[in-house]
C-alpha positions as CSV (number, residue, x, y, z in Angstrom):
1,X,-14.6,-36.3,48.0
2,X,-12.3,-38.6,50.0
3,X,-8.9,-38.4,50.4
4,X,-8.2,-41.8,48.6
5,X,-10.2,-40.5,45.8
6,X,-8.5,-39.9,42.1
7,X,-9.4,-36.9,39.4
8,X,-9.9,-38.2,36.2
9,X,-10.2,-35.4,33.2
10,X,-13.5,-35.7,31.9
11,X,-14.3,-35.0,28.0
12,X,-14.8,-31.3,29.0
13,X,-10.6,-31.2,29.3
14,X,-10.3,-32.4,25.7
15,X,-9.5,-28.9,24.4
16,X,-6.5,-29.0,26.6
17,X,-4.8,-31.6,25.2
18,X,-5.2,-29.9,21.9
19,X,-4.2,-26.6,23.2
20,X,-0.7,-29.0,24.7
21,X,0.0,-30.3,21.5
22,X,0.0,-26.8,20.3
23,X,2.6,-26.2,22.7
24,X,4.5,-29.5,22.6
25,X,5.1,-29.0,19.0
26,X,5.9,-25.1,19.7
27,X,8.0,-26.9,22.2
28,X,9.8,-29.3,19.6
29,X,10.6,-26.7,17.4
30,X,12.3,-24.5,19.6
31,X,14.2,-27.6,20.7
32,X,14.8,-28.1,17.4
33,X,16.1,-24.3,16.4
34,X,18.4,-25.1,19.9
35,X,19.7,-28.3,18.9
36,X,20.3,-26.4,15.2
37,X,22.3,-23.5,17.0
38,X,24.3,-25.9,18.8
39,X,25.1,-27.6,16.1
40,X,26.1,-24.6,14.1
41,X,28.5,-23.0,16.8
42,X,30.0,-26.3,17.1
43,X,30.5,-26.3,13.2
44,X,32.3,-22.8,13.8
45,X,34.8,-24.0,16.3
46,X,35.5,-26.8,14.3
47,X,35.9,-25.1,10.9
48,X,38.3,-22.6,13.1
49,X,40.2,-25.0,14.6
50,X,40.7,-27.0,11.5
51,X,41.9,-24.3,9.4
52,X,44.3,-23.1,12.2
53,X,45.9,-26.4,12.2
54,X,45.9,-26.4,8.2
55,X,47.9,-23.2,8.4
56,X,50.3,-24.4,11.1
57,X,50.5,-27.6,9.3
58,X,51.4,-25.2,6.1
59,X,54.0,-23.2,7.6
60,X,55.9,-26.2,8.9
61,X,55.8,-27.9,5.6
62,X,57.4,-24.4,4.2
63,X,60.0,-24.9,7.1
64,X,60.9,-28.2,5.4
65,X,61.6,-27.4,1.8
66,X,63.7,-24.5,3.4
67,X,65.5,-27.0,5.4
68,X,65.7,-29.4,2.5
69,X,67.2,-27.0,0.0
70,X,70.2,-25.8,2.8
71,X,70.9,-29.6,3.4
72,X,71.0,-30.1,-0.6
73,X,73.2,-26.8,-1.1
74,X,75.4,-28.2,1.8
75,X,75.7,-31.8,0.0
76,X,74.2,-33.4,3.0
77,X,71.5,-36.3,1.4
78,X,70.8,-38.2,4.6
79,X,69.3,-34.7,6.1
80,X,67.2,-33.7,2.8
81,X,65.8,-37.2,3.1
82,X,64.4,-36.9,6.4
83,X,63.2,-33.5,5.9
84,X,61.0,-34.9,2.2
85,X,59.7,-37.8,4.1
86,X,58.9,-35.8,7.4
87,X,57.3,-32.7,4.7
88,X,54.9,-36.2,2.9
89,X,53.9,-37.0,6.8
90,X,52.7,-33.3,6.9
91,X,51.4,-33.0,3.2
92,X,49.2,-36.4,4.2
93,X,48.0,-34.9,7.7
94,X,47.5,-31.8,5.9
95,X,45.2,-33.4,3.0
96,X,43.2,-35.7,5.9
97,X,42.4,-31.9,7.4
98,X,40.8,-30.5,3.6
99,X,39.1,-33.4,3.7
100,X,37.5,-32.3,7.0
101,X,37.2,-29.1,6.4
102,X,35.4,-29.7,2.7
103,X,32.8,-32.3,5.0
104,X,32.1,-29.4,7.4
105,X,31.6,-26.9,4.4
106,X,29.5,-29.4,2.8
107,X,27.3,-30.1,5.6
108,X,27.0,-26.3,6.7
109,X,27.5,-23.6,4.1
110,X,29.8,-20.5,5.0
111,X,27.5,-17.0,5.9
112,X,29.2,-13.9,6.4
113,X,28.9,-12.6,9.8
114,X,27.7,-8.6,10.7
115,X,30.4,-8.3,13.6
116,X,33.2,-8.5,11.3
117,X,35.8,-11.0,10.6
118,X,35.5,-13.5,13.3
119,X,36.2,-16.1,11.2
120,X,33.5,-18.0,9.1
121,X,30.1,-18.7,10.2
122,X,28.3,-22.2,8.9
123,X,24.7,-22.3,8.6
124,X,22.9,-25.5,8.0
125,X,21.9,-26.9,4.6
Protein backbone atom coordinates (compact mmCIF):
# COMPACT_ATOMS: atom_id res chain seq x y z
CA UNK A 1 0.00 0.00 0.00
CA UNK A 2 1.29 3.47 -0.80
CA UNK A 3 1.46 6.27 1.25
CA UNK A 4 -0.95 8.34 -0.90
CA UNK A 5 -3.30 5.57 -0.64
CA UNK A 6 -6.92 6.04 1.32
CA UNK A 7 -8.86 3.17 3.55
CA UNK A 8 -12.26 2.94 2.67
CA UNK A 9 -14.57 0.66 5.17
CA UNK A 10 -15.70 -2.03 3.18
CA UNK A 11 -19.34 -3.77 3.81
CA UNK A 12 -17.62 -6.02 6.45
CA UNK A 13 -17.50 -2.61 8.88
CA UNK A 14 -21.30 -2.33 8.48
CA UNK A 15 -21.95 -3.80 11.97
CA UNK A 16 -19.97 -0.96 13.33
CA UNK A 17 -21.97 1.67 12.36
CA UNK A 18 -24.82 -0.13 13.93
CA UNK A 19 -23.00 -0.88 17.01
CA UNK A 20 -22.23 3.50 16.85
CA UNK A 21 -25.67 4.31 16.63
CA UNK A 22 -26.17 2.18 19.67
CA UNK A 23 -23.81 4.30 21.31
CA UNK A 24 -24.75 7.67 19.71
CA UNK A 25 -28.17 7.29 20.98
CA UNK A 26 -26.72 5.95 24.44
CA UNK A 27 -24.79 9.05 23.87
CA UNK A 28 -27.94 11.41 23.30
CA UNK A 29 -29.63 10.25 26.17
CA UNK A 30 -27.11 10.83 28.58
CA UNK A 31 -26.80 14.30 27.04
CA UNK A 32 -30.17 14.48 27.42
CA UNK A 33 -30.41 13.31 31.41
CA UNK A 34 -27.38 16.19 31.61
CA UNK A 35 -29.03 18.81 29.87
CA UNK A 36 -32.32 17.66 32.20
CA UNK A 37 -30.14 18.07 35.51
CA UNK A 38 -28.89 21.31 34.49
CA UNK A 39 -31.98 22.48 33.87
CA UNK A 40 -33.43 21.28 37.18
CA UNK A 41 -30.61 22.79 39.47
CA UNK A 42 -31.02 25.90 37.59
CA UNK A 43 -34.90 25.71 38.40
CA UNK A 44 -33.75 25.30 42.16
CA UNK A 45 -31.69 28.44 42.33
CA UNK A 46 -34.28 30.17 40.66
CA UNK A 47 -37.19 29.02 42.75
CA UNK A 48 -34.74 30.01 45.82
CA UNK A 49 -33.87 33.11 44.76
CA UNK A 50 -37.33 34.18 43.85
CA UNK A 51 -38.92 33.23 47.00
CA UNK A 52 -36.10 34.98 49.01
CA UNK A 53 -36.89 38.18 47.22
CA UNK A 54 -40.73 37.47 47.79
CA UNK A 55 -40.02 37.37 51.48
CA UNK A 56 -37.82 40.46 51.49
CA UNK A 57 -40.21 42.07 49.22
CA UNK A 58 -42.97 40.95 52.14
CA UNK A 59 -41.24 42.22 55.05
CA UNK A 60 -40.72 45.67 53.48
CA UNK A 61 -44.25 45.98 52.49
CA UNK A 62 -45.03 45.09 56.47
CA UNK A 63 -42.47 48.05 57.18
CA UNK A 64 -44.79 50.29 55.22
CA UNK A 65 -48.23 49.83 56.71
CA UNK A 66 -46.19 50.22 60.06
CA UNK A 67 -44.84 53.42 58.81
CA UNK A 68 -48.19 54.38 57.38
CA UNK A 69 -50.26 53.87 60.55
CA UNK A 70 -47.51 56.12 62.78
CA UNK A 71 -47.70 58.93 60.03
CA UNK A 72 -51.72 58.58 60.25
CA UNK A 73 -51.69 58.51 64.23
CA UNK A 74 -49.20 61.55 64.00
CA UNK A 75 -51.74 63.52 61.42
CA UNK A 76 -49.02 63.66 58.93
CA UNK A 77 -51.02 62.76 55.25
CA UNK A 78 -48.24 63.78 52.91
CA UNK A 79 -45.97 60.91 54.67
CA UNK A 80 -48.86 58.04 54.65
CA UNK A 81 -49.20 58.90 51.05
CA UNK A 82 -45.85 58.11 50.07
CA UNK A 83 -45.54 55.14 52.16
CA UNK A 84 -49.32 53.58 50.25
CA UNK A 85 -47.94 54.37 46.87
CA UNK A 86 -44.23 53.16 47.64
CA UNK A 87 -46.18 49.72 49.57
CA UNK A 88 -48.53 49.36 45.64
CA UNK A 89 -44.78 49.58 43.91
CA UNK A 90 -43.87 46.67 46.19
CA UNK A 91 -47.29 44.76 46.22
CA UNK A 92 -46.86 45.00 42.08
CA UNK A 93 -43.13 43.76 42.12
CA UNK A 94 -44.22 41.40 44.56
CA UNK A 95 -47.25 39.88 42.33
CA UNK A 96 -44.69 40.03 39.02
CA UNK A 97 -42.43 37.50 41.38
CA UNK A 98 -45.80 34.80 42.16
CA UNK A 99 -46.12 34.99 38.77
CA UNK A 100 -42.57 33.70 38.34
CA UNK A 101 -42.50 31.53 40.86
CA UNK A 102 -46.14 29.79 39.85
CA UNK A 103 -44.25 29.51 35.88
CA UNK A 104 -41.28 27.67 37.58
CA UNK A 105 -43.67 25.39 39.65
CA UNK A 106 -45.67 24.86 36.66
CA UNK A 107 -42.89 23.87 34.52
CA UNK A 108 -41.02 21.69 37.27
CA UNK A 109 -43.01 20.17 40.07
CA UNK A 110 -41.68 20.53 43.77
CA UNK A 111 -39.98 16.87 45.17
CA UNK A 112 -38.92 16.68 48.56
CA UNK A 113 -35.30 16.22 49.05
CA UNK A 114 -33.60 13.25 51.47
CA UNK A 115 -30.82 15.74 52.86
CA UNK A 116 -33.33 17.77 54.59
CA UNK A 117 -34.68 21.17 54.21
CA UNK A 118 -32.56 22.68 51.61
CA UNK A 119 -35.14 24.36 50.21
CA UNK A 120 -37.46 22.89 47.35
CA UNK A 121 -36.27 20.68 44.68
CA UNK A 122 -38.10 20.91 41.08
CA UNK A 123 -38.24 17.92 38.93
CA UNK A 124 -39.37 18.13 35.36
CA UNK A 125 -42.85 17.54 34.17
Amino acid sequence: MSHGAAVRPGAGHAHQSGSLSTNRSAEAFDHGAAAETADQRQADYFLRLLSQNRRLIDQRIDGYYKAIAVAEARGDAESACVFRRTARVEEQERKALDGLIENLQRRFVVQPTSDGPRGPHLVVR
